[in-house]
DRENDO-1510 file (C-alpha; in Angstrom, 1 decimal, always signed):
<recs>
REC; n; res; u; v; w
REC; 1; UNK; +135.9; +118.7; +101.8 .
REC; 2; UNK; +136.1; +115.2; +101.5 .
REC; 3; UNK; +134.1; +113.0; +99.2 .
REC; 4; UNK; +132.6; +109.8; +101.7 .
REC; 5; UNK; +131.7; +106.6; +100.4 .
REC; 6; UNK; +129.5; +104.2; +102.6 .
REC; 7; UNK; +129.5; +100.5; +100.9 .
REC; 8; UNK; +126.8; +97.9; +102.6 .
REC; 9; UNK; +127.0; +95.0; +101.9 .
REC; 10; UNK; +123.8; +93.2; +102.7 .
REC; 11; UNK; +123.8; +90.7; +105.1 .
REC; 12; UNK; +127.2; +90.6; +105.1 .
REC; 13; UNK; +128.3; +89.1; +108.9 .
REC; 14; UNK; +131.7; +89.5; +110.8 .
REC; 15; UNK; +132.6; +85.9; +111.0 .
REC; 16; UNK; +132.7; +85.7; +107.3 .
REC; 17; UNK; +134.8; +89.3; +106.6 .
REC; 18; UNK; +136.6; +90.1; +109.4 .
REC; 19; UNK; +136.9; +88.3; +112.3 .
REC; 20; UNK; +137.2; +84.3; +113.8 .
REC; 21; UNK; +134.8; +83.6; +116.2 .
REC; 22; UNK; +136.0; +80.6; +118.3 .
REC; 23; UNK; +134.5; +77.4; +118.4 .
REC; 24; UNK; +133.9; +77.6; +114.5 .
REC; 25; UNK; +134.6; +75.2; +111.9 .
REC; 26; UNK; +135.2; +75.4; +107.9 .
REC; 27; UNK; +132.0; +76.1; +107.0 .
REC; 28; UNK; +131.1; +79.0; +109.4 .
REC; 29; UNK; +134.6; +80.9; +109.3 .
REC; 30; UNK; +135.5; +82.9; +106.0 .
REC; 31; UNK; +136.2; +80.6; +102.9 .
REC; 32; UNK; +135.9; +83.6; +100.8 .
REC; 33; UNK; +138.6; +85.4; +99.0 .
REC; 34; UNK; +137.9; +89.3; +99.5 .
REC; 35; UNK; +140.8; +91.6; +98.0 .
REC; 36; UNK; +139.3; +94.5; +98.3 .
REC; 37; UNK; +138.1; +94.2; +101.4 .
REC; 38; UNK; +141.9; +93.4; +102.2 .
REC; 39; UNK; +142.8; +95.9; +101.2 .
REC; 40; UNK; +140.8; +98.7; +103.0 .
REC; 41; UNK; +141.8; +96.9; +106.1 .
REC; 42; UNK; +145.6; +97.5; +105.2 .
REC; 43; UNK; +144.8; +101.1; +104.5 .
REC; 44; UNK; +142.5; +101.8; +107.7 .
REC; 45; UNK; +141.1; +100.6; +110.8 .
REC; 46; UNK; +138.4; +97.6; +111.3 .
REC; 47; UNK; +135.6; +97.5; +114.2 .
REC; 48; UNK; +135.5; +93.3; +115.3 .
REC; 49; UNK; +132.7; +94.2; +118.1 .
REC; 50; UNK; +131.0; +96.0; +115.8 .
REC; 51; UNK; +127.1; +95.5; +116.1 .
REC; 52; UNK; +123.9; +96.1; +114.4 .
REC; 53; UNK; +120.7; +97.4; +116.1 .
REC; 54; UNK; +118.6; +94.5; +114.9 .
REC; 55; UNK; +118.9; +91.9; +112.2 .
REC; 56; UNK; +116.3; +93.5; +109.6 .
REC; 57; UNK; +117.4; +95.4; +107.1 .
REC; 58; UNK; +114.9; +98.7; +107.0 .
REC; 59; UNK; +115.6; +99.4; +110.8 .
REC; 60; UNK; +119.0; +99.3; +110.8 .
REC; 61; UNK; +119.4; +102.0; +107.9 .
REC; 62; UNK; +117.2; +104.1; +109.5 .
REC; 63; UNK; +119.4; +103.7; +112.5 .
REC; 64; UNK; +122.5; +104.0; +110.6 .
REC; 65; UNK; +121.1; +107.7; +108.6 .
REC; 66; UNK; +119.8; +109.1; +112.1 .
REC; 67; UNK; +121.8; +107.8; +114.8 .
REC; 68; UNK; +118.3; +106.7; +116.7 .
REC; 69; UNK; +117.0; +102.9; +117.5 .
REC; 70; UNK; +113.7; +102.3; +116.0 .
REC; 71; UNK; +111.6; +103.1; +119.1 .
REC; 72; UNK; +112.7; +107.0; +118.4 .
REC; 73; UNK; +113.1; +106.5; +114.2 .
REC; 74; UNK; +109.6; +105.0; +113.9 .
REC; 75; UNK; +110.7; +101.9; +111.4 .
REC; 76; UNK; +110.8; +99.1; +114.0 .
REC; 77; UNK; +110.1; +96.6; +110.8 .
REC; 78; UNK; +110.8; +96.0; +107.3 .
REC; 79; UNK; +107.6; +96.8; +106.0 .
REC; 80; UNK; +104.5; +99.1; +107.6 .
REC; 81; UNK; +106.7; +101.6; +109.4 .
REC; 82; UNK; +108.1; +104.7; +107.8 .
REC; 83; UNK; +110.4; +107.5; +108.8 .
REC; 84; UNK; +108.7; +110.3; +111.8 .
REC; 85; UNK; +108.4; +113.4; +109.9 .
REC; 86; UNK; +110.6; +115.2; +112.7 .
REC; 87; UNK; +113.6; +113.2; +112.7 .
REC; 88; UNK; +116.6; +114.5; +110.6 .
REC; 89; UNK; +118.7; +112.5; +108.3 .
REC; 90; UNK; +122.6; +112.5; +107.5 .
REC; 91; UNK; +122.1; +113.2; +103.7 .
REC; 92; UNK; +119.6; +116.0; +105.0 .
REC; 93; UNK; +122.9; +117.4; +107.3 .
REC; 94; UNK; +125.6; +116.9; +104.7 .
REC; 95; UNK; +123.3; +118.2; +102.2 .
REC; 96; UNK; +122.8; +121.1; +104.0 .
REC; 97; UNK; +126.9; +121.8; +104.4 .
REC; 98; UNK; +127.5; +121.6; +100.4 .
REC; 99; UNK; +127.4; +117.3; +99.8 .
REC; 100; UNK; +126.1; +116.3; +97.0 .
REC; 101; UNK; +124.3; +113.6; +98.9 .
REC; 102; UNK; +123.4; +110.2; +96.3 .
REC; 103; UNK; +122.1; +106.9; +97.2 .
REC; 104; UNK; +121.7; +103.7; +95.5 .
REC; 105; UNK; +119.7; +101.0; +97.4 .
REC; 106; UNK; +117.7; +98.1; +96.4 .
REC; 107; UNK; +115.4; +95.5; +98.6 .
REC; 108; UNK; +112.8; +96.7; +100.8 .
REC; 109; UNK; +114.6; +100.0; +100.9 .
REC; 110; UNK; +111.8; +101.7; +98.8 .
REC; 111; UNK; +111.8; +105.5; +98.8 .
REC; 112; UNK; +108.4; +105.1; +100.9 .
REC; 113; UNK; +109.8; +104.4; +103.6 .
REC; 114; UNK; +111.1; +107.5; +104.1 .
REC; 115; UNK; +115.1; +106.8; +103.8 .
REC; 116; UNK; +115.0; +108.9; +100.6 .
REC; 117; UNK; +115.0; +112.2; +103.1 .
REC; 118; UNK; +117.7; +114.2; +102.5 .
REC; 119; UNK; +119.0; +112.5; +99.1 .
REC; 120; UNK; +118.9; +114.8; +96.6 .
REC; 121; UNK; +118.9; +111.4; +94.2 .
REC; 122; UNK; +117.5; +108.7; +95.9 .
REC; 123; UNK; +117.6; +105.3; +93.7 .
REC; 124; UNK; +115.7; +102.2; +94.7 .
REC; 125; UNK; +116.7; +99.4; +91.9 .
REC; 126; UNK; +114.5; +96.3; +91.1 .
REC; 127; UNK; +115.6; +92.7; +93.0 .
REC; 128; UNK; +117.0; +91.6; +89.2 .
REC; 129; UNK; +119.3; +94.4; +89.2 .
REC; 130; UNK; +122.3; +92.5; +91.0 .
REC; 131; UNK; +125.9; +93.9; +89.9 .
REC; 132; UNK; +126.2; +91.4; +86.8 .
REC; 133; UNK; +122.9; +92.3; +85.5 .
REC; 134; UNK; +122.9; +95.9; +84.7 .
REC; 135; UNK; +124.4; +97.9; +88.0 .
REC; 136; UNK; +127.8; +97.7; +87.7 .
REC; 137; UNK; +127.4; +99.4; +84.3 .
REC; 138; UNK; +125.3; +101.8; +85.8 .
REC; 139; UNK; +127.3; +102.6; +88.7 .
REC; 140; UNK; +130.0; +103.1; +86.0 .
REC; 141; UNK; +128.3; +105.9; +84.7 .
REC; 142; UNK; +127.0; +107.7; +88.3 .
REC; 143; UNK; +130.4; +107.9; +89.5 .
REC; 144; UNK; +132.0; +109.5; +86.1 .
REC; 145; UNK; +129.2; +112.2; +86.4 .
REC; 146; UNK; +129.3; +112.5; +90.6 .
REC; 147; UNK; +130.1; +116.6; +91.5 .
REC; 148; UNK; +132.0; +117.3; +94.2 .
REC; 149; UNK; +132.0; +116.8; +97.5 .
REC; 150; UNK; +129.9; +113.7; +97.3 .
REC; 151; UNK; +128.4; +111.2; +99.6 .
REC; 152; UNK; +127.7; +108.4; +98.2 .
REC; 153; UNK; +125.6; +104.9; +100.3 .
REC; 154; UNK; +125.7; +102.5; +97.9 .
REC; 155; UNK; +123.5; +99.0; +99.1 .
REC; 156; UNK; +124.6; +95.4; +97.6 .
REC; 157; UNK; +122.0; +93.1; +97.8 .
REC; 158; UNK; +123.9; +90.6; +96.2 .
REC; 159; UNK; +124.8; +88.4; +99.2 .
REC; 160; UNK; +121.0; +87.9; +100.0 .
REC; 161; UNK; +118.8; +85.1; +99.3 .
REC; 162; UNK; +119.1; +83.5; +96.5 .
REC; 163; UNK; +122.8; +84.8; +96.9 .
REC; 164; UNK; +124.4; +85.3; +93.7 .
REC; 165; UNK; +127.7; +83.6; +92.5 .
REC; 166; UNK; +127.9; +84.3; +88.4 .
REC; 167; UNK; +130.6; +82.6; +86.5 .
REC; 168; UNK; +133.5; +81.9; +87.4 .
REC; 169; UNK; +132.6; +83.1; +91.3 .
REC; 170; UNK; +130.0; +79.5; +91.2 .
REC; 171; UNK; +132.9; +77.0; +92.1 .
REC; 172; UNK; +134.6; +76.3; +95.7 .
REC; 173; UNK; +137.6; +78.8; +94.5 .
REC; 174; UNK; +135.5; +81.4; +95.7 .
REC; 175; UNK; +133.8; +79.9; +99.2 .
REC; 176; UNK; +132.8; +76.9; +100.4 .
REC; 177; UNK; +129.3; +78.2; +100.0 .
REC; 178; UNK; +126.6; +79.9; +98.0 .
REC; 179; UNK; +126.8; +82.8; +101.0 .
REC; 180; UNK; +130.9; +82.9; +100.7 .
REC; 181; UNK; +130.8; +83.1; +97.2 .
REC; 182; UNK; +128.3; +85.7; +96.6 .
REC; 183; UNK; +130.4; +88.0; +99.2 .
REC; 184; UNK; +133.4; +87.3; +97.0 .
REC; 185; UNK; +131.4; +88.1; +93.6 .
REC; 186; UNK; +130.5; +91.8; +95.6 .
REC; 187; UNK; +134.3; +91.7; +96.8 .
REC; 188; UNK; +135.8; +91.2; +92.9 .
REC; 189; UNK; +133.5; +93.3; +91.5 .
REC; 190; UNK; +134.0; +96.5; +94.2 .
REC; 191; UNK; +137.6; +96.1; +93.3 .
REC; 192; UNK; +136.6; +98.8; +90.0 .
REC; 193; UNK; +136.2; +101.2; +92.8 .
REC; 194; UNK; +139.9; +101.6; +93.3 .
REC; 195; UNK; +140.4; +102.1; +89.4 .
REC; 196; UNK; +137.8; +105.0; +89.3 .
REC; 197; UNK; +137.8; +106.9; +92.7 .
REC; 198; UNK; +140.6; +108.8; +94.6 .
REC; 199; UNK; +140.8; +107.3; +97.4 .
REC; 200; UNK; +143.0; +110.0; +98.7 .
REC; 201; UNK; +140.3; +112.5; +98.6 .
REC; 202; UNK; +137.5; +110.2; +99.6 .
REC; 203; UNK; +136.6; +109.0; +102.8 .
REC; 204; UNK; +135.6; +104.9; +102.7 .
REC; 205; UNK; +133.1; +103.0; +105.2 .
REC; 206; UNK; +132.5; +99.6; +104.9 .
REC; 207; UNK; +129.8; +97.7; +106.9 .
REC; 208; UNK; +126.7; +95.4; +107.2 .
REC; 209; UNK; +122.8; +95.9; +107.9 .
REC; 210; UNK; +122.8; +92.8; +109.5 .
REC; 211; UNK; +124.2; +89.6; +109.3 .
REC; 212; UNK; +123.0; +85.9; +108.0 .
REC; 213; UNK; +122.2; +82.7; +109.9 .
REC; 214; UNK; +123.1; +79.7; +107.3 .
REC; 215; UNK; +122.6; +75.3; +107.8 .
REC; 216; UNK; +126.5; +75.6; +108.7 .
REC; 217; UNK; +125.7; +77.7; +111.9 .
REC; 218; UNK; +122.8; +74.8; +112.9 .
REC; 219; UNK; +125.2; +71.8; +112.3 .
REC; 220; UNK; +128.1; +73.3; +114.5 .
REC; 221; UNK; +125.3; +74.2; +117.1 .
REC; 222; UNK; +124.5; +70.4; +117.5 .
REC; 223; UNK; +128.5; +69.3; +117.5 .
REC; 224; UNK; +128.7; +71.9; +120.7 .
REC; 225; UNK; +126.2; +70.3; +122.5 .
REC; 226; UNK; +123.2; +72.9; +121.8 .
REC; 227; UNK; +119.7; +72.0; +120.8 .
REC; 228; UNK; +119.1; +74.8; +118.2 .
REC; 229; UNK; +119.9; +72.6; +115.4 .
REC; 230; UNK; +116.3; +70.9; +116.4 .
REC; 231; UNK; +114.5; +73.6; +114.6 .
REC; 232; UNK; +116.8; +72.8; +111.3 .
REC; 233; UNK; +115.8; +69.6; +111.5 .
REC; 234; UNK; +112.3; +69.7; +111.9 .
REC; 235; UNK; +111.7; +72.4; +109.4 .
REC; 236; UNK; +113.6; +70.3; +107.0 .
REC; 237; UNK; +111.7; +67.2; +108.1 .
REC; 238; UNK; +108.1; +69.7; +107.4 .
REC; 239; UNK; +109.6; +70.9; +104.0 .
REC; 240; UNK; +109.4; +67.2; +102.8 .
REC; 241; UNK; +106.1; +66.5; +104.3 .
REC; 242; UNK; +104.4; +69.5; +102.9 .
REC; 243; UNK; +105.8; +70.5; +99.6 .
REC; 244; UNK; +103.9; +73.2; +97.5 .
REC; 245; UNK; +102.8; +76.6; +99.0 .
REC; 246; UNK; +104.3; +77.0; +102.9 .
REC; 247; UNK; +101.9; +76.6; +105.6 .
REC; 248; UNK; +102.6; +79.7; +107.9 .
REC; 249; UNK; +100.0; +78.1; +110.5 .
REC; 250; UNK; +100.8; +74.5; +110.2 .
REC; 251; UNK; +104.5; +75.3; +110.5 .
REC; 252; UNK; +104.1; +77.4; +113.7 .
REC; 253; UNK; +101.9; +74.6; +115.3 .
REC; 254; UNK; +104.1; +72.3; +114.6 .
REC; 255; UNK; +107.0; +73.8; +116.3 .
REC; 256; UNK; +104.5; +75.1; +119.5 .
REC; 257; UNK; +103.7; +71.1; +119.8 .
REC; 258; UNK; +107.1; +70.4; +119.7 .
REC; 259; UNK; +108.7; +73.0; +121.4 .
REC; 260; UNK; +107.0; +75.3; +122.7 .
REC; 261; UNK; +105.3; +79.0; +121.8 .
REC; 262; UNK; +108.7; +80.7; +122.4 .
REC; 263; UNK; +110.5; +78.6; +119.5 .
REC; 264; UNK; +107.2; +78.9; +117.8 .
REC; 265; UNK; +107.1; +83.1; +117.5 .
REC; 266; UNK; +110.4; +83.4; +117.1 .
REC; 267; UNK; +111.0; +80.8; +114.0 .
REC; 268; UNK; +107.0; +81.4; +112.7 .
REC; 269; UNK; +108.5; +83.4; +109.7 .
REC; 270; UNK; +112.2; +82.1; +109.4 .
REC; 271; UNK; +114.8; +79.6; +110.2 .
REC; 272; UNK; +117.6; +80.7; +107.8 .
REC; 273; UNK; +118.4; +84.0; +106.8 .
REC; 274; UNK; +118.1; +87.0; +109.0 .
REC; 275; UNK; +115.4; +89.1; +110.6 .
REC; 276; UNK; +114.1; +86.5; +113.4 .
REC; 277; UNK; +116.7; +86.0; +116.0 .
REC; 278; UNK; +119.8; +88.0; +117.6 .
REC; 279; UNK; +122.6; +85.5; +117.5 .
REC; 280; UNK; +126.2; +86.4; +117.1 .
REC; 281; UNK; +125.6; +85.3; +113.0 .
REC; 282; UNK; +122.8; +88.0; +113.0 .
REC; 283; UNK; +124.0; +91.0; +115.0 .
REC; 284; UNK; +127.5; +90.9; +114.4 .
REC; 285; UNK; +129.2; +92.9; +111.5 .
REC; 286; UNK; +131.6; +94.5; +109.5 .
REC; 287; UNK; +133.0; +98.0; +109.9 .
REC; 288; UNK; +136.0; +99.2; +108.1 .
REC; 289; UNK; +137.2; +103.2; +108.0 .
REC; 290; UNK; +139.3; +104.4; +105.3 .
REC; 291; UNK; +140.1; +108.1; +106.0 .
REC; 292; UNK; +143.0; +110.1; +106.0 .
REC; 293; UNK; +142.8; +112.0; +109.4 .
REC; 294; UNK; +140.7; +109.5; +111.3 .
REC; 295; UNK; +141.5; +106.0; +110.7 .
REC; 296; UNK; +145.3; +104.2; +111.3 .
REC; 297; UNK; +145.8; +101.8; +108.6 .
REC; 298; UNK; +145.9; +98.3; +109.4 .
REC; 299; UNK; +144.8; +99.2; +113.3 .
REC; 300; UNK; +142.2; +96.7; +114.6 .
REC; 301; UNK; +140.0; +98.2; +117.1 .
REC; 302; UNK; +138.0; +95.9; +119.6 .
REC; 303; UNK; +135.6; +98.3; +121.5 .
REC; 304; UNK; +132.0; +97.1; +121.9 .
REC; 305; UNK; +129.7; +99.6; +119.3 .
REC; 306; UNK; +126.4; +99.5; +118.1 .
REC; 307; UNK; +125.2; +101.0; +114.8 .
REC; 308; UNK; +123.6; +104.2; +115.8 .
REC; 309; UNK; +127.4; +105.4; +116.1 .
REC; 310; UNK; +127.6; +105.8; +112.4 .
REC; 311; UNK; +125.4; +108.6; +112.2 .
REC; 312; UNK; +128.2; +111.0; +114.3 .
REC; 313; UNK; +131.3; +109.1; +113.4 .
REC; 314; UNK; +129.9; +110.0; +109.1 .
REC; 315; UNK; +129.7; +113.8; +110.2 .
REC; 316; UNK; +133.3; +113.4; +111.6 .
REC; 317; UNK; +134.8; +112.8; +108.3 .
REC; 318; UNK; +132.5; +115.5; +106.9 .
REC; 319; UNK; +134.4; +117.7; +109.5 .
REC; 320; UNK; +131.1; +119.0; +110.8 .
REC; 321; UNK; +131.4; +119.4; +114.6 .
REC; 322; UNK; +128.9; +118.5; +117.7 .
REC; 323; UNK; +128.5; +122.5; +117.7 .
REC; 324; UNK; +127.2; +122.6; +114.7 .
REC; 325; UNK; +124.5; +119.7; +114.6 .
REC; 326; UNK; +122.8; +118.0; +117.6 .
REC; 327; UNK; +124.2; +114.0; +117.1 .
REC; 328; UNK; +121.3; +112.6; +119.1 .
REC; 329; UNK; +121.9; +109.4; +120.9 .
REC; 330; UNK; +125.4; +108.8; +118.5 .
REC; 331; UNK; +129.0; +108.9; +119.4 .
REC; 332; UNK; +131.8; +108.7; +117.1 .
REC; 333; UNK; +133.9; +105.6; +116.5 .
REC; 334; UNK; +136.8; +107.5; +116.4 .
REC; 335; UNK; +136.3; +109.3; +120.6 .
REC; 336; UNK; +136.7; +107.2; +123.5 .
REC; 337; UNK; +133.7; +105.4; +124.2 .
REC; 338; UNK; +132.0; +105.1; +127.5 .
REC; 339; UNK; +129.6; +102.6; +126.9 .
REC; 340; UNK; +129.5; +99.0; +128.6 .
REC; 341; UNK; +125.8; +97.8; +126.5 .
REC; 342; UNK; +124.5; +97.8; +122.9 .
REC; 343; UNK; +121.0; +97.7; +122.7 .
REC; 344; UNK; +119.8; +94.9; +120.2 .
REC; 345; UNK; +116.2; +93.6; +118.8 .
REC; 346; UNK; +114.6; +91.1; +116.5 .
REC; 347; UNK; +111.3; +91.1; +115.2 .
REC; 348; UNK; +110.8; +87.2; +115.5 .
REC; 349; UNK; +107.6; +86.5; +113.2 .
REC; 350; UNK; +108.1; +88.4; +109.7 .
REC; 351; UNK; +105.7; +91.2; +110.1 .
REC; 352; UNK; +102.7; +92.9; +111.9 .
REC; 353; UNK; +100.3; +90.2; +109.6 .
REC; 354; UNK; +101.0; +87.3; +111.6 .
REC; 355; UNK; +98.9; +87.4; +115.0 .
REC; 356; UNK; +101.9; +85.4; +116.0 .
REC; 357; UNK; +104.1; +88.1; +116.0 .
REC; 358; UNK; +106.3; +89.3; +118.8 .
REC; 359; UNK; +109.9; +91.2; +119.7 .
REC; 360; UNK; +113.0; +90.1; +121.0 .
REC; 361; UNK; +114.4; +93.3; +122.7 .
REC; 362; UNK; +118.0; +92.6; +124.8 .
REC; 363; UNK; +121.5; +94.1; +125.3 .
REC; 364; UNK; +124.6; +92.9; +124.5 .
REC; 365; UNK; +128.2; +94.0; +126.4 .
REC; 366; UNK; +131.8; +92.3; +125.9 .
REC; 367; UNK; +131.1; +88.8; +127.4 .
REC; 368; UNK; +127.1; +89.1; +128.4 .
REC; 369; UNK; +123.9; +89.2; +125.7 .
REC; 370; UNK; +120.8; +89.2; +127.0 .
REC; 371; UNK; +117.4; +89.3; +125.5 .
REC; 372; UNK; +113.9; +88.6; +126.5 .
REC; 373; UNK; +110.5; +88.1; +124.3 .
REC; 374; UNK; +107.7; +90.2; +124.2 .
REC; 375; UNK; +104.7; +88.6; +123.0 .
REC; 376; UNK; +101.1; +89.0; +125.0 .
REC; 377; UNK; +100.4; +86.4; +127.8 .
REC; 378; UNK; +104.6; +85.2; +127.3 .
REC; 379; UNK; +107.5; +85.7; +129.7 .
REC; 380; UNK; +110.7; +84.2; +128.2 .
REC; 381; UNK; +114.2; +85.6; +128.8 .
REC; 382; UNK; +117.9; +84.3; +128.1 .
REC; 383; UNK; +121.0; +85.7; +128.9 .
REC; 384; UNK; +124.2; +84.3; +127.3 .
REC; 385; UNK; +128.0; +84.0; +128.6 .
REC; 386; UNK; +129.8; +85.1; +125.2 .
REC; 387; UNK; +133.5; +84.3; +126.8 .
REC; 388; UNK; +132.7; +80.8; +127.6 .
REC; 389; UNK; +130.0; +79.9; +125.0 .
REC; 390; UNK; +130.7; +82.2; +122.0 .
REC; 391; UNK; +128.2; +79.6; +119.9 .
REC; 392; UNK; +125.5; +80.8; +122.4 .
REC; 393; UNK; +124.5; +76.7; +123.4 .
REC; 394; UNK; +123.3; +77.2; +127.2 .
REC; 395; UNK; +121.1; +80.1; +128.9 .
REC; 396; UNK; +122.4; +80.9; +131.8 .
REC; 397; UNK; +120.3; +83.1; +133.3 .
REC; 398; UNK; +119.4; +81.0; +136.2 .
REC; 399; UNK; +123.2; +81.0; +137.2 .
REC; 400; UNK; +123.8; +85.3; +137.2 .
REC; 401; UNK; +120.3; +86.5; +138.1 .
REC; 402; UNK; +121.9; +89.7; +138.8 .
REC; 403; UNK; +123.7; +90.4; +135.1 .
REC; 404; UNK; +120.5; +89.3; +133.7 .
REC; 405; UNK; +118.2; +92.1; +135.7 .
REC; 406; UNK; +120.7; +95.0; +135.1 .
REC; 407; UNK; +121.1; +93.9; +131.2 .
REC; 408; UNK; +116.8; +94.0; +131.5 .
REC; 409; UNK; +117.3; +97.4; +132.9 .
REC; 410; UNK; +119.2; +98.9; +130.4 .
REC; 411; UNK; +116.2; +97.6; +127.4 .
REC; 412; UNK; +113.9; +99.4; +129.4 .
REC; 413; UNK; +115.7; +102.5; +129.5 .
REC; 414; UNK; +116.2; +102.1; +125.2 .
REC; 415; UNK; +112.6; +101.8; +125.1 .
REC; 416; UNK; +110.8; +104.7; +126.8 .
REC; 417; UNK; +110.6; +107.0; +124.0 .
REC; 418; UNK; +108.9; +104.6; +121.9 .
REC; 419; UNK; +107.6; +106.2; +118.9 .
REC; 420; UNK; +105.6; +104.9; +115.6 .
REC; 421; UNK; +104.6; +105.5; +112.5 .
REC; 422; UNK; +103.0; +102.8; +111.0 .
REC; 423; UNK; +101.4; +103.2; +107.1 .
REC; 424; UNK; +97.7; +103.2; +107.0 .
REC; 425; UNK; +96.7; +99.9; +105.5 .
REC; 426; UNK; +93.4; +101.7; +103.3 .
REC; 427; UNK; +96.2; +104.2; +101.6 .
REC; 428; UNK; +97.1; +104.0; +98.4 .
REC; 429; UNK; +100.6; +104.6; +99.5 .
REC; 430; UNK; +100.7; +101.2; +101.7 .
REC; 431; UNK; +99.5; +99.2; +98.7 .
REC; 432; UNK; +102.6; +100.4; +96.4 .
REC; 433; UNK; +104.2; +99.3; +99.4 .
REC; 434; UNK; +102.8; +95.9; +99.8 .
REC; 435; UNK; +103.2; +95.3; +96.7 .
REC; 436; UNK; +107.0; +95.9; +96.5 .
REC; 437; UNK; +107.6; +93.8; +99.4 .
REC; 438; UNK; +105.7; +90.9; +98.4 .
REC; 439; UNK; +107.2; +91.0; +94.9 .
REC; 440; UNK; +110.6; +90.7; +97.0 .
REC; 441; UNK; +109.0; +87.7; +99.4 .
REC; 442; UNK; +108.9; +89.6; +102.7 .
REC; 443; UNK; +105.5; +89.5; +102.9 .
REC; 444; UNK; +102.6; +86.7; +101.7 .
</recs>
């Protein structure tokens, strides 16, 4: 049996590891220098239309350990969802067929939200543990004492805000900005990997959550012709008008009167960063397979995926077969696939706290992504043509009624077996929870 290794690298987007979307510039393509990502996509085979179920972090695992969107998982947000009792985990599966199953994870993946099922050592480190302050050394030390098979999911966090760029990975060598540089300060410092596992007897995946929306991806917006760089600009211009403490309210009225309410719910809670929106920054990621009887090396494999796909295409390398395990809604990367849509969703406002909130729920396939709002008394839908305007600068829904109807379709279908389990806000459990999260700034 072979050890599997599952690196994610937080926030971590496809435009900045793997791939050239056209249309970019120097600031949005890579800058950064990444060795060792290099070099697993020498050794094996990289996803480019790779794509994550949302762009919060929390959902996505859960989606990445079951092989289920959120509506069937339970956690449709970062904070106040957990796991459903009844759904089964991958660690719980390779657990149960010998694998020592070990995870190290850090921002709002606390162990109360259920992703600790199945890890028979399940830690959650604080936000000041980044790789140069204590986990590297640590990490050190787990692998030296690891038994045999393992599976190990180890979480960066180092490439989130504030990103991280230590000495000497602080200067242009390494990126043209904060963002690049912290991905190459993970990059250098994964690099120890190769000097202390066997990468002959151990399986490699390397991915994403979700990915990051930066000022770069604004500025280029406005050279295309788009008016999403509007929002930049105004939340810049409110930033110098209302410095102190942020004004959730009088920032979302501000961009209502300006705007409208869609712009409003979806930028209430963010304009940079991740977890608001479903552009090609956001959804797009990673996905690199090191494995010795499943990946080519050096093959570059451009088939439309979605995340849920992990789930089976991890019990592939574990060499547990469909007989033996029921893989849900998941299909292996490495069979033909037969899908023509990924489904995709945003929660636009930062959390159930903000009467403001809504979903963005759409569908993405090889040139189409559409998505519509869904926020009480609002009807607001867009459906982008990625072939002819990869930077996503003009809805043309109005133009192909039809794509937009059948894409709107196939959400629906995603959706009816929704599913929650939302913490109980008296519990003693949900204030550990609150507390954790607000220590990390997700929630005010």
């Amino acid at each position: 049996m072979k050890n599997i290794l599952m690196i994610v690298v937080d926030c971590a987007r496809s435009e900045k590891t793997i791939l050239d979307i056209p249309m970019g510039n120097e600031q949005t393509r890579r800058s950064a220098p990444l060795p060792f990502l290099e070099y697993l996509r020498t050794e094996g085979t990289t996803w480019t239309n790779y794509n994550s179920v949302s762009s919060t972090t929390t959902p996505n695992f859960a989606s990445m350990l079951t092989g289920l969107l959120p509506v069937q998982h339970g956690i449709q947000e970062h904070s106040r969802f957990r796991l459903l009792d009844n759904v089964i985990t991958l660690p719980q599966i390779l657990a149960q067929h010998g694998y020592h199953t070990v995870a190290e994870m850090s921002g709002p993946l606390i162990p109360e939200a259920g992703l600790d099922r199945g890890f028979q050592h399940y830690r959650w480190r604080d936000k000041s543990e980044y790789l140069h302050k204590g986990f590297l050394e640590h990490l050190s030390t787990l692998l030296a004492q690891l038994p045999e098979p393992w599976f190990l999911c180890l979480h960066f966090w180092e490439a989130h805000q504030p990103y991280q760029g230590p000495k000497p990975f602080n200067s242009i060598e390494y990126g043209q900005t904060a963002y690049d540089r912290a991905l190459s300060f993970i990059d250098h410092s994964l690099y120890y990997l190769l000097e202390v596992i066997d990468f002959r007897q151990t399986s490699v995946v390397y991915t994403s959550d979700h990915g990051e929306r930066l000022t770069e991806d604004y500025f280029l917006n406005r050279k295309l012709g788009g008016d999403n760089h509007l929002i930049l600009e105004m939340y810049n211009q409110f930033i110098r008008q209302n410095p102190g403490v942020f004004n959730f309210n009088k920032w979302f009225n501000t961009v209502k009167n300006e705007m409208g309410e869609a712009d409003a719910r979806i930028y209430a809670h963010n304009v940079l960063g991740h977890g608001f929106h479903l552009t090609e920054e956001l959804v797009r990621i990673p996905l690199i397979i090191v494995d010795r009887d499943y990946s080519e090396a050096g093959k570059v494999n451009h088939e439309l995926r979605g995340q849920t796909d992990l789930f089976a295409t991890v019990l592939d390398l574990a060499g547990i077969s469909e007989a033996e395990v029921d893989r849900q809604m998941s299909k292996s990367l490495f069979n033909e696939n037969d899908r023509n849509m990924v489904y995709i969703e945003a929660n636009g406002s930062g959390g159930k706290q903000y009467s403001s909130r809504c979903y963005l729920r759409g569908a993405k396939s090889k040139r189409w992504k559409f998505w519509r709002m869904e926020a009480e008394g609002l009807e607001y839908k867009v459906l982008w043509d990625l072939h002819n305007d990869p930077r996503e600068t003009t809805n043309v829904i109005e133009m192909h009624p039809d794509i937009a109807l059948e894409m709107d379709a196939f959400v629906d279908m995603n959706l009816t077996d929704r599913r929650s389990q939302s913490v109980d806000l008296e519990t003693i459990e949900a204030e550990i929870i609150e507390e954790r999260l607000r220590d990390l700034g997700y929630i005010e």
